[in-house]
NUNU-425002 format. One record per residue: residue number from 1; residue in one letter; x, y, z of N, C-alpha, C, O in turn. Coordinates in steps of 0.02 Angstrom, whole numbers, plus 50000, padded with zeros to 5 digits. Atoms other than C-alpha are relative to their C-alpha. Layout:
BEGIN
i NUM | aa A | n_X X | n_Y Y | n_Z Z | ca_X X | ca_Y Y | ca_Z Z | c_X X | c_Y Y | c_Z Z | o_X X | o_Y Y | o_Z Z
...
// end
This chain:
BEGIN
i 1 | aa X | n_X 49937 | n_Y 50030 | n_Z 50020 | ca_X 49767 | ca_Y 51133 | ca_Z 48378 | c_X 50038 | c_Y 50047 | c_Z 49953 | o_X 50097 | o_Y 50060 | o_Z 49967
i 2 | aa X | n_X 49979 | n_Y 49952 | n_Z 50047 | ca_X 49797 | ca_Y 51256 | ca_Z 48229 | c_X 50000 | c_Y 50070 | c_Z 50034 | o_X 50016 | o_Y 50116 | o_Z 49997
i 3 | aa X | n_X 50000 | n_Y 49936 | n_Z 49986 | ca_X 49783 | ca_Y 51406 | ca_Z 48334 | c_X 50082 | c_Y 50031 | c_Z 50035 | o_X 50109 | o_Y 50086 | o_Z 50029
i 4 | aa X | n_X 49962 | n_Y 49979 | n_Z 49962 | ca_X 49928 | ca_Y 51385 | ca_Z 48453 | c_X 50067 | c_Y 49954 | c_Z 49958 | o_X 50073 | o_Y 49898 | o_Z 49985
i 5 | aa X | n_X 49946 | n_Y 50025 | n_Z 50028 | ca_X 50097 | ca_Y 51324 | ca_Z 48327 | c_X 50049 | c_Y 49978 | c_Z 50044 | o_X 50070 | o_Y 49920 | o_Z 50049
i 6 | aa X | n_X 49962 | n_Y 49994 | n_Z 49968 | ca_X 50203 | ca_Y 51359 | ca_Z 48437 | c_X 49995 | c_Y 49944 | c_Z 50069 | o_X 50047 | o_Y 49917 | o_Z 50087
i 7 | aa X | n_X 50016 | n_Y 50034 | n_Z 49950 | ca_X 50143 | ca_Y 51260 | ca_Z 48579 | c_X 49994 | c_Y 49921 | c_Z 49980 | o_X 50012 | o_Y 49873 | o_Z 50014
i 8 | aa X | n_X 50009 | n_Y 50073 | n_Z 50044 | ca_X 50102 | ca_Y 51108 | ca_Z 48461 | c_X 50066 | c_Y 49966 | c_Z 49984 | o_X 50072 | o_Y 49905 | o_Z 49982
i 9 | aa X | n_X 49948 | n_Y 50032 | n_Z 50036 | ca_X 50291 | ca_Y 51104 | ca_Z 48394 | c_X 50009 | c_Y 49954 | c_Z 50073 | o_X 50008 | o_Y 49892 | o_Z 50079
i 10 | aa X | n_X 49976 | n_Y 49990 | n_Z 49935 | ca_X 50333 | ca_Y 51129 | ca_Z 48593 | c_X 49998 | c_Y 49904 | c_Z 50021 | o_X 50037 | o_Y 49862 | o_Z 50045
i 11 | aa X | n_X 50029 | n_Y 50070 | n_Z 49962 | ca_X 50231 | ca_Y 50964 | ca_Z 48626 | c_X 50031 | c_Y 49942 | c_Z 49987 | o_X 50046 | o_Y 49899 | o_Z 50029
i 12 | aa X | n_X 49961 | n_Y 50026 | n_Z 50021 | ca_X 50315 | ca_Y 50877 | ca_Z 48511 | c_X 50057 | c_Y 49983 | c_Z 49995 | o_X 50068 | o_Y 49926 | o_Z 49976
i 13 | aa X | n_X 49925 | n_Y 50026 | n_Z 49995 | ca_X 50498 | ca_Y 50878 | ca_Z 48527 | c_X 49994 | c_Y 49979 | c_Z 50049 | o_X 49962 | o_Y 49987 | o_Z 50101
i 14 | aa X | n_X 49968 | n_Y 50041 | n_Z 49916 | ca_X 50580 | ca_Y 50771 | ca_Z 48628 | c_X 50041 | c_Y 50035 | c_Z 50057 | o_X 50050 | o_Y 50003 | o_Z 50109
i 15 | aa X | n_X 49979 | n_Y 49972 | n_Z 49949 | ca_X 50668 | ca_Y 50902 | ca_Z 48728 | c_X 49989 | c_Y 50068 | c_Z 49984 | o_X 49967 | o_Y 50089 | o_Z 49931
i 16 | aa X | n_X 50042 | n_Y 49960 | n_Z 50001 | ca_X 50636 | ca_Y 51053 | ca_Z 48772 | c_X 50034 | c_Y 50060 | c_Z 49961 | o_X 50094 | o_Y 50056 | o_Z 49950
i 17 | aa X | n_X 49957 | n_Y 49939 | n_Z 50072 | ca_X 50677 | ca_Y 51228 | ca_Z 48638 | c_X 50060 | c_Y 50018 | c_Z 50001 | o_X 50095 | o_Y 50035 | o_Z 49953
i 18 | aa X | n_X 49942 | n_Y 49960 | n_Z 49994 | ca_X 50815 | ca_Y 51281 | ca_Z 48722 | c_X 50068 | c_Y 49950 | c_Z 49974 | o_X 50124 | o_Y 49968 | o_Z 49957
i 19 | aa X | n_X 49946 | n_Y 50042 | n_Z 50012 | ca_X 50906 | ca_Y 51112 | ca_Z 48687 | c_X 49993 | c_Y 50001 | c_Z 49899 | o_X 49956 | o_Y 50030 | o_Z 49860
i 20 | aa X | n_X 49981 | n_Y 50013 | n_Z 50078 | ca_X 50971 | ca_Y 51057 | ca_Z 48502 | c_X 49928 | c_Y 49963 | c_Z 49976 | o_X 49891 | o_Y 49949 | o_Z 50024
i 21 | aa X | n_X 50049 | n_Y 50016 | n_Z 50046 | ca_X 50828 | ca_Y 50988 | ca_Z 48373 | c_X 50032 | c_Y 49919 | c_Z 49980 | o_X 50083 | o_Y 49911 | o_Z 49945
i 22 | aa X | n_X 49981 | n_Y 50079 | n_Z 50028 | ca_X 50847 | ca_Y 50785 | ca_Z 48349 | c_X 49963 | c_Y 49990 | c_Z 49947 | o_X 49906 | o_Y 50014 | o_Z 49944
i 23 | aa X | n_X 50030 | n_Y 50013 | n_Z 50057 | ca_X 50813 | ca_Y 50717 | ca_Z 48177 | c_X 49938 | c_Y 49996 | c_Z 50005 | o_X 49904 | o_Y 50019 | o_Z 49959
i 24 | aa X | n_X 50059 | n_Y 50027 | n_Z 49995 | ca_X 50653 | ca_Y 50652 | ca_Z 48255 | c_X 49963 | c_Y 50083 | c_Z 50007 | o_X 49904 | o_Y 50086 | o_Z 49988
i 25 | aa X | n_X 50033 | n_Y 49918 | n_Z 49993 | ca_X 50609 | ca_Y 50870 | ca_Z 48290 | c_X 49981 | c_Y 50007 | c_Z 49932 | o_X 49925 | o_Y 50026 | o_Z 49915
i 26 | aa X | n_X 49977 | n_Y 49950 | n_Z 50056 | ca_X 50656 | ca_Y 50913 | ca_Z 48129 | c_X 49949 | c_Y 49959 | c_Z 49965 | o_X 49899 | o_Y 49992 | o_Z 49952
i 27 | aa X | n_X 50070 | n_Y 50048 | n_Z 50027 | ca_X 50533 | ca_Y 50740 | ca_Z 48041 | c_X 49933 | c_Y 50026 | c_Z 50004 | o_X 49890 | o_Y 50036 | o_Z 49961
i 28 | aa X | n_X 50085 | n_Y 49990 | n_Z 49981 | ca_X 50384 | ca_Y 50787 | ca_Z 48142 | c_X 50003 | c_Y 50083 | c_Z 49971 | o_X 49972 | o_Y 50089 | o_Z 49918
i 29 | aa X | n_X 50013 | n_Y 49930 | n_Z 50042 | ca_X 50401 | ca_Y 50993 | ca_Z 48091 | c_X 49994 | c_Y 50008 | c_Z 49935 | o_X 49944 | o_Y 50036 | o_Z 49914
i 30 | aa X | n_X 50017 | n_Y 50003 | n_Z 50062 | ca_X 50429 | ca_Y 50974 | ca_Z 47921 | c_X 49930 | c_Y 49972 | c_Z 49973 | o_X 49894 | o_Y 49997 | o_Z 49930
i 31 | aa X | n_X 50065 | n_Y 50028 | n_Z 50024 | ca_X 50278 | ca_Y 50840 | ca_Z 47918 | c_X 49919 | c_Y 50040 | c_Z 50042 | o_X 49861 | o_Y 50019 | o_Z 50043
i 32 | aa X | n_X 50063 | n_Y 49964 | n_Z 49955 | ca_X 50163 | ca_Y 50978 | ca_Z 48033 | c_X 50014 | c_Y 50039 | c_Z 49911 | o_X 49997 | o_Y 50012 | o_Z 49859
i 33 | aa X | n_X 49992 | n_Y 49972 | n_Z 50051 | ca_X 50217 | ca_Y 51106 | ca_Z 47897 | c_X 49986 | c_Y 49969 | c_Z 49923 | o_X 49958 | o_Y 50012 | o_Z 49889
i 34 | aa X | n_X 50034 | n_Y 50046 | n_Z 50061 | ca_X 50177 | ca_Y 50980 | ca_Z 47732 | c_X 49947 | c_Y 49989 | c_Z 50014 | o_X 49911 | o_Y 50012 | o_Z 49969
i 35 | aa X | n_X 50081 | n_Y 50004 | n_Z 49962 | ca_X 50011 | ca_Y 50939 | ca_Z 47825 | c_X 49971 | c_Y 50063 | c_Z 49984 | o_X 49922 | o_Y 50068 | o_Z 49947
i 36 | aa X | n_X 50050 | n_Y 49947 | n_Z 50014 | ca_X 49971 | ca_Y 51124 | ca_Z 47833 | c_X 50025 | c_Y 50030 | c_Z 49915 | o_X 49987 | o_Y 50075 | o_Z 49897
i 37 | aa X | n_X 49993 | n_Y 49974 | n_Z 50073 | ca_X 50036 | ca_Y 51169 | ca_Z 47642 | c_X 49948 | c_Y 49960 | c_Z 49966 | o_X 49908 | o_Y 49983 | o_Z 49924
i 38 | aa X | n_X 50067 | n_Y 50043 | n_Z 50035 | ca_X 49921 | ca_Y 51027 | ca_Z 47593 | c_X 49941 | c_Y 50023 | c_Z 50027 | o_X 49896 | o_Y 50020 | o_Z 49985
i 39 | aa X | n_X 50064 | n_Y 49954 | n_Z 49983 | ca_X 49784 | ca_Y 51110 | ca_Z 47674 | c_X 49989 | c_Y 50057 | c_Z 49966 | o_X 49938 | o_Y 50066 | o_Z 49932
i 40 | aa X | n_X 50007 | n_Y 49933 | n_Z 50046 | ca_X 49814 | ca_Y 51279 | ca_Z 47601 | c_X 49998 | c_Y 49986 | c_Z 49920 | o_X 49968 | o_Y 50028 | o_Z 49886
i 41 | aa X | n_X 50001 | n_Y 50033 | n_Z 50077 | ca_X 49835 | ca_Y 51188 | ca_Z 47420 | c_X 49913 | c_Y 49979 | c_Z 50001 | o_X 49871 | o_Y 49986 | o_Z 49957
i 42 | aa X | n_X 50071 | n_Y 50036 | n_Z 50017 | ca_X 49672 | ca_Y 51103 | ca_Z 47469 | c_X 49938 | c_Y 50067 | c_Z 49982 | o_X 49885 | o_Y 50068 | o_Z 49950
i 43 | aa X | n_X 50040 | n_Y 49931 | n_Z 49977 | ca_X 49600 | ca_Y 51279 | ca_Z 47504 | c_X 49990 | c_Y 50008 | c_Z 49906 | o_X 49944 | o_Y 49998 | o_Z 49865
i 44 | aa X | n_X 49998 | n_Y 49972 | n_Z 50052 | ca_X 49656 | ca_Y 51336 | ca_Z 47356 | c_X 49974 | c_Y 49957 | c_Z 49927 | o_X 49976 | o_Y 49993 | o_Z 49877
i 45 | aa X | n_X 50017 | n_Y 50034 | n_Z 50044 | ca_X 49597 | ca_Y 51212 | ca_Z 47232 | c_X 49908 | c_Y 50010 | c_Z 50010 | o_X 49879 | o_Y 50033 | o_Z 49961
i 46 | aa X | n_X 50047 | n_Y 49967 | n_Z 50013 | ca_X 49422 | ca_Y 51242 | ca_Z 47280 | c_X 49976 | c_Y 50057 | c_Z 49993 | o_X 49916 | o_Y 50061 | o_Z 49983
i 47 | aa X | n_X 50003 | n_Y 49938 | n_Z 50011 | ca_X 49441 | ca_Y 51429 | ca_Z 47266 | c_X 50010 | c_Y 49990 | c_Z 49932 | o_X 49977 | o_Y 50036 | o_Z 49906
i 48 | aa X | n_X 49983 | n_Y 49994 | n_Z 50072 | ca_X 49495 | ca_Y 51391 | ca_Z 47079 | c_X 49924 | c_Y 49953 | c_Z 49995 | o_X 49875 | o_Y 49990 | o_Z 49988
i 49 | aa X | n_X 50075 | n_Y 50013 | n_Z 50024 | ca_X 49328 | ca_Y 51266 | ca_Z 47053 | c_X 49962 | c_Y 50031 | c_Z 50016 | o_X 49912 | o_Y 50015 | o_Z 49985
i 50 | aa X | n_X 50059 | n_Y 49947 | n_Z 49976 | ca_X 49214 | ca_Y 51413 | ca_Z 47148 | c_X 50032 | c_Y 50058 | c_Z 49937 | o_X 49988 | o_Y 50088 | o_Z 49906
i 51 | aa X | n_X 49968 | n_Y 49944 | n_Z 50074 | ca_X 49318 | ca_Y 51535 | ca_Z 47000 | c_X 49974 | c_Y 49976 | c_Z 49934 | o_X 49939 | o_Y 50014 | o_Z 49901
i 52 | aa X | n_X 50031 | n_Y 50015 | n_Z 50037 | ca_X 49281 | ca_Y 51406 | ca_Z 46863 | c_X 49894 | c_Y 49998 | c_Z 49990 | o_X 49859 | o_Y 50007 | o_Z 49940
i 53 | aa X | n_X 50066 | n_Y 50004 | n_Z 50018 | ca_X 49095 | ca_Y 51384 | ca_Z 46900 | c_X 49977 | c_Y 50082 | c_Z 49983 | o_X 49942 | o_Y 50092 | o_Z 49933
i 54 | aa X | n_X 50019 | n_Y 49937 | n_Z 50002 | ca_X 49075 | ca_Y 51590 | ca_Z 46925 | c_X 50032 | c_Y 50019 | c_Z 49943 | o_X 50013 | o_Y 50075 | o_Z 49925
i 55 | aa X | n_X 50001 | n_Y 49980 | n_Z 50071 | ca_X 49157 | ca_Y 51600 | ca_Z 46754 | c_X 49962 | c_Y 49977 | c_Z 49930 | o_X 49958 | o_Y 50002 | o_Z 49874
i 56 | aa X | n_X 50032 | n_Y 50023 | n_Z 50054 | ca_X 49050 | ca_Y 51468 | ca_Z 46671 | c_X 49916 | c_Y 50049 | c_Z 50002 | o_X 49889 | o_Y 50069 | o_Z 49950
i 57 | aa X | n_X 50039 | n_Y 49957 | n_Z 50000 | ca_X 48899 | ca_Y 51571 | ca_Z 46740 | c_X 49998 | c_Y 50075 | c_Z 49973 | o_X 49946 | o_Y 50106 | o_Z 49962
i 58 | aa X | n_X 49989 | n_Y 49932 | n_Z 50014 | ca_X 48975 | ca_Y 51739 | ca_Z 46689 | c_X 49954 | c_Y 49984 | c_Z 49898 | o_X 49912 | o_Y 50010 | o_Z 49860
i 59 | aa X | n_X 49982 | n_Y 50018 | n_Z 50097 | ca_X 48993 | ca_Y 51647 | ca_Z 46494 | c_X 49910 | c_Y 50007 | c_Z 49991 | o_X 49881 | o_Y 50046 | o_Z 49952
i 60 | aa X | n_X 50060 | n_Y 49997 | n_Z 50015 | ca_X 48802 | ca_Y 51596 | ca_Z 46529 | c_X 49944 | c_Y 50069 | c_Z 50000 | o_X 49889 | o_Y 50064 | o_Z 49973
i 61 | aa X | n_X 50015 | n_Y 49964 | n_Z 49990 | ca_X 48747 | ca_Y 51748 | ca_Z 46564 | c_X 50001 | c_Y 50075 | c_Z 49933 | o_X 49956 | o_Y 50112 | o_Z 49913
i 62 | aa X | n_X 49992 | n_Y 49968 | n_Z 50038 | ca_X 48838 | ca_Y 51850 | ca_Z 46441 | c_X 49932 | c_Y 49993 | c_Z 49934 | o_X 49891 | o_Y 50031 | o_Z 49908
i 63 | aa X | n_X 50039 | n_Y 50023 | n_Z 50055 | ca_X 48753 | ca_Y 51739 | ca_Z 46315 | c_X 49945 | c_Y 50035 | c_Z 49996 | o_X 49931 | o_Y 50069 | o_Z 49947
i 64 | aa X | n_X 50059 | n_Y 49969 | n_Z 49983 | ca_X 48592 | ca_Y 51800 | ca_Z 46391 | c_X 49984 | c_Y 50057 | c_Z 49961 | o_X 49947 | o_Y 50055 | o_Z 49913
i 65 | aa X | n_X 49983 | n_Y 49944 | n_Z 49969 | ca_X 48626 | ca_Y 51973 | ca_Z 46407 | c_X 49994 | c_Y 50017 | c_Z 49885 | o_X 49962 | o_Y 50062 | o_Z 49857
i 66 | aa X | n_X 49957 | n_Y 49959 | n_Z 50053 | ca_X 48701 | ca_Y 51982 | ca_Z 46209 | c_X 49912 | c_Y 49948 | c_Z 49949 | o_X 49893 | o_Y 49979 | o_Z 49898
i 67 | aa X | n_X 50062 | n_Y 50000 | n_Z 50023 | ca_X 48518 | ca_Y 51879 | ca_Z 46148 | c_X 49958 | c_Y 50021 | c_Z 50021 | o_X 49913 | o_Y 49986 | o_Z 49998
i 68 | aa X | n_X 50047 | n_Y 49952 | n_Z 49993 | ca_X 48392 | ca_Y 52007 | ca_Z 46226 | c_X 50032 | c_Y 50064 | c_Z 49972 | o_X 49995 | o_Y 50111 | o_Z 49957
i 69 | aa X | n_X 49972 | n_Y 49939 | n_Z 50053 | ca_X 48510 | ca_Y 52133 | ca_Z 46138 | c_X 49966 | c_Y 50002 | c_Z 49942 | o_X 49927 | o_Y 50043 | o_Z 49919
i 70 | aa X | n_X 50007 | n_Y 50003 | n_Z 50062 | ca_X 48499 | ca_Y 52058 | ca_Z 45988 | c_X 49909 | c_Y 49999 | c_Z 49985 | o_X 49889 | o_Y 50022 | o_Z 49933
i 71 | aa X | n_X 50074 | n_Y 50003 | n_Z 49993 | ca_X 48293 | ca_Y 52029 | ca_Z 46023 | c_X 49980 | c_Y 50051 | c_Z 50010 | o_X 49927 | o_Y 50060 | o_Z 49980
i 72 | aa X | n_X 50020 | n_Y 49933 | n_Z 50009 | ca_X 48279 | ca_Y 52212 | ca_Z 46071 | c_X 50011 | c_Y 50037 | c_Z 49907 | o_X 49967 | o_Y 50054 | o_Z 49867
i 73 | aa X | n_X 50002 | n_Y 49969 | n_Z 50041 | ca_X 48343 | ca_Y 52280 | ca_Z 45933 | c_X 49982 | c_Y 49986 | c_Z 49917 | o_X 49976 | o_Y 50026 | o_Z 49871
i 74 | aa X | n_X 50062 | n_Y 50032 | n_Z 50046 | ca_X 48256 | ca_Y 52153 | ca_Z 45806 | c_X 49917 | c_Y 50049 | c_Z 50021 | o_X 49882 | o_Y 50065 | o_Z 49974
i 75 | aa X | n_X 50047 | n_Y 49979 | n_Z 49989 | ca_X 48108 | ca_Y 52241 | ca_Z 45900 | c_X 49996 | c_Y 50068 | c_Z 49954 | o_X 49955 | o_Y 50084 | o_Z 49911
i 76 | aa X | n_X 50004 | n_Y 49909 | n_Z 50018 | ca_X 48149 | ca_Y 52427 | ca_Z 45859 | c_X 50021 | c_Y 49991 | c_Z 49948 | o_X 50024 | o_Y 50048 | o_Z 49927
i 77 | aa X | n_X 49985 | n_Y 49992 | n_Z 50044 | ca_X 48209 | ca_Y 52384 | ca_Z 45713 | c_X 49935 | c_Y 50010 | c_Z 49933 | o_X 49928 | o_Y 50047 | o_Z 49885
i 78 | aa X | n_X 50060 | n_Y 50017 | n_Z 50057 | ca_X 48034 | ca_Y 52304 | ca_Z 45630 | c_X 49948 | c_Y 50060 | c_Z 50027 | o_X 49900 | o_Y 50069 | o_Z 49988
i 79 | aa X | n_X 50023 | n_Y 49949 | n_Z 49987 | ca_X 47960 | ca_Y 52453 | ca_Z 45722 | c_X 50019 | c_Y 50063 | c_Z 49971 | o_X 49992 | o_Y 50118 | o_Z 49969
i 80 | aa X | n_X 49977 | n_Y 49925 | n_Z 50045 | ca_X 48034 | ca_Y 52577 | ca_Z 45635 | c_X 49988 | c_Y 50004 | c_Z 49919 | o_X 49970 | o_Y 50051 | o_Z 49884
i 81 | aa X | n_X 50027 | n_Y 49992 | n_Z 50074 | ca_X 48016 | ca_Y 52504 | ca_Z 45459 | c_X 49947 | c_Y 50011 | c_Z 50016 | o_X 49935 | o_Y 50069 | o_Z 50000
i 82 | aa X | n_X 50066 | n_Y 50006 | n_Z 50006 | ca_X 47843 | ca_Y 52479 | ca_Z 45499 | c_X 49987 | c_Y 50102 | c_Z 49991 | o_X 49959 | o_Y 50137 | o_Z 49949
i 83 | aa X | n_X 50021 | n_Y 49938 | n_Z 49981 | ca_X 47838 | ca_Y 52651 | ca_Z 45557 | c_X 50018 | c_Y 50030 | c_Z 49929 | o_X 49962 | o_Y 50044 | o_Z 49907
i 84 | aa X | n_X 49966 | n_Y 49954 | n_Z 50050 | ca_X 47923 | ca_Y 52741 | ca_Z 45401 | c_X 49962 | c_Y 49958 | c_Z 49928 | o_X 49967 | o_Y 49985 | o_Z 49873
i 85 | aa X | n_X 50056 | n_Y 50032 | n_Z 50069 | ca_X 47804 | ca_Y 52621 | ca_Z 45266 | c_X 49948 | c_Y 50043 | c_Z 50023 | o_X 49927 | o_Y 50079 | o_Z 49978
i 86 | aa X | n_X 50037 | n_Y 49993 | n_Z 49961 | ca_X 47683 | ca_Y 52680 | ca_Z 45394 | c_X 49982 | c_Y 50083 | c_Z 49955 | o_X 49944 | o_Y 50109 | o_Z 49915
i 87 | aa X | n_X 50005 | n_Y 49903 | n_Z 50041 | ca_X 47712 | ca_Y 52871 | ca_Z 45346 | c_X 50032 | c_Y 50001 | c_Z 49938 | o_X 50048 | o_Y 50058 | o_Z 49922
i 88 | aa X | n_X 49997 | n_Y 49990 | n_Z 50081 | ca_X 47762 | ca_Y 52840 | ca_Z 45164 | c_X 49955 | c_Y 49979 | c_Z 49976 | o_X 49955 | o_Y 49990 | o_Z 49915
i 89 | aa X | n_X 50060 | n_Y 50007 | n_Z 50031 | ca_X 47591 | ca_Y 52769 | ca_Z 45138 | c_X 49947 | c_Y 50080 | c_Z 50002 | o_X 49914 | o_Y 50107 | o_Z 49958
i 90 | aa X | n_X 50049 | n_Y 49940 | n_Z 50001 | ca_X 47506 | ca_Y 52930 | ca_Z 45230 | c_X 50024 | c_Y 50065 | c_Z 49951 | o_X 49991 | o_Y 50110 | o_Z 49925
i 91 | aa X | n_X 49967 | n_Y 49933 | n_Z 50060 | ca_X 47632 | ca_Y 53048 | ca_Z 45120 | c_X 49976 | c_Y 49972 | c_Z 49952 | o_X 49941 | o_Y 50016 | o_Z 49929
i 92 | aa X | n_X 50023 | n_Y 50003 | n_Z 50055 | ca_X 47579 | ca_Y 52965 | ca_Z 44976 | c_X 49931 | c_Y 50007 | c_Z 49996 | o_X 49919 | o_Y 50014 | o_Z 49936
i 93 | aa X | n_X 50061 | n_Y 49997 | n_Z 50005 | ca_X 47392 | ca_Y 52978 | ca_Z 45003 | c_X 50002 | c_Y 50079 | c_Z 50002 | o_X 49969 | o_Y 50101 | o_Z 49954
i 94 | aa X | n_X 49993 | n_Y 49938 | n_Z 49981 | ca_X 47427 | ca_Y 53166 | ca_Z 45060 | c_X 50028 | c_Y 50038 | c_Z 49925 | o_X 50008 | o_Y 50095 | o_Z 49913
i 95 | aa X | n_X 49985 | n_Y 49937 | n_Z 50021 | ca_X 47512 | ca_Y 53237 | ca_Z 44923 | c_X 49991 | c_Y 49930 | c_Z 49902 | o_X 50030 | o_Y 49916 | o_Z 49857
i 96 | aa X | n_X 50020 | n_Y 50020 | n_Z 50064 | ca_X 47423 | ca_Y 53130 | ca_Z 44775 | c_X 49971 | c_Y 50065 | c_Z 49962 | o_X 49950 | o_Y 50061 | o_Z 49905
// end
């Protein structure tokens, strides 16, 4: 039905293209055409909730992403004091 327009208006008027367009042409086209804009609106409204969910996942993710940061570098951090008490104990035994 949606493939062939042209053939669909065709079916529809009451006479045939070459004649004038009666109010009743011009009713049914406009309401084929509002039919398919409301389709493409429909389209498009779940393309914006498939956008919102892949941005609430982005947000969740970030979150992720920015607490194994912060958990890495808590790591290397207590690793490094450790490390530098570590060798300010052996320097101090060394050069007592």
């Amino acid at each position: 039905m949606e493939n062939e327009p042209e053939q669909n208006l065709a079916d529809d008027f009451e006479h045939w293209p070459n004649e004038p367009a009666t109010r009743n042409d011009l009713r049914i086209l406009a309401t084929r055409i509002n039919h398919r804009f409301d389709r493409i609106h429909s389209r498009f409204d779940r393309v914006d909730a498939q956008f919102e969910i892949v941005g609430f996942r982005f947000i969740e993710q970030k979150q992720d992403l920015l607490d194994a940061v912060r958990r890495e570098i808590f790591i290397v951090t207590a690793f490094m004091f450790g490390t530098i008490i570590g060798l300010a104990a052996v320097a101090a035994v060394f050069y007592r």
